[in-house]
C-alpha positions as MATLAB code, in Angstrom:
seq = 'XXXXXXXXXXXXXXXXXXXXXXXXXXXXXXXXXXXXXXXXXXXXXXXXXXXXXXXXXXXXX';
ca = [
       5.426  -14.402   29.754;
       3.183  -15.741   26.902;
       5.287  -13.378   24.052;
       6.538  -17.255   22.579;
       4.141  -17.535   20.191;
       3.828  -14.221   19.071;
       7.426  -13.537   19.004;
       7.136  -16.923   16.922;
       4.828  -15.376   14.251;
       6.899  -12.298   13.938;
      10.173  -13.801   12.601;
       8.033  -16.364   10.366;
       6.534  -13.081    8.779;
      10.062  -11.238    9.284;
      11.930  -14.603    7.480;
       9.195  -14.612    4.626;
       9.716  -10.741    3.728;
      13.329  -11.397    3.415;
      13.551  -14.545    1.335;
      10.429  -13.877   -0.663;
      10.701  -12.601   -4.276;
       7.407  -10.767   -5.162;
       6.334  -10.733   -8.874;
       7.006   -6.902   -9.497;
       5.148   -5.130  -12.509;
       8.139   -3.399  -13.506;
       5.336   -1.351  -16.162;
       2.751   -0.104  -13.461;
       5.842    0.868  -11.270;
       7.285    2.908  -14.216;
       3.363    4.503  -14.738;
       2.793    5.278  -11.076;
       6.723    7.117  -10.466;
       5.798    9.082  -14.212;
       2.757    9.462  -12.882;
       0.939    9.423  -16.388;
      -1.621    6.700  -15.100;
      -4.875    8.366  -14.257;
      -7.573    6.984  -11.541;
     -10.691    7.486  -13.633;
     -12.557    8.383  -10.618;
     -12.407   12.355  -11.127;
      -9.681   12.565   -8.057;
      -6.028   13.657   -8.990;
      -3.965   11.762   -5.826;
      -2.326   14.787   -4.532;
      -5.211   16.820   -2.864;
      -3.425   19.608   -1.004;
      -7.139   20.770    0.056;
      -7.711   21.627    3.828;
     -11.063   20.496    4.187;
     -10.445   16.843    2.550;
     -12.356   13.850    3.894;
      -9.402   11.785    5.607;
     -12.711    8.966    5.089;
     -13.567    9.326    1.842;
     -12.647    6.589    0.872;
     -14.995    4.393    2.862;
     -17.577    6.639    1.449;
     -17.303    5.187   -1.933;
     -18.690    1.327   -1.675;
];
């Protein structure tokens, strides 16, 4: 008992992600799959090292 009104909010978020039409930025998509867009930050995004900080990124504030 008392799943109604979450069970409620679930389809009303379920409904809007299947009826919604997001603005897509067809031109970052195409830079982030060619992957020629660079962070700036010093950081490539694939860091195959071991010892990386899965919390680094609270780290920089």
């Amino acid at each position: 008992m008392g799943r109604g009104r979450a069970k409620a909010k679930q389809t009303k978020v379920a409904r809007e992600l299947k009826y919604s039409t997001p603005n897509t930025d067809f031109d970052a998509l195409q830079r982030e799959l060619s992957g020629s867009e660079s962070r700036g930050d010093g950081h490539d995004g694939d860091r195959s090292d071991d010892t990386a900080d899965e919390y680094e990124d609270y780290d920089r504030r």
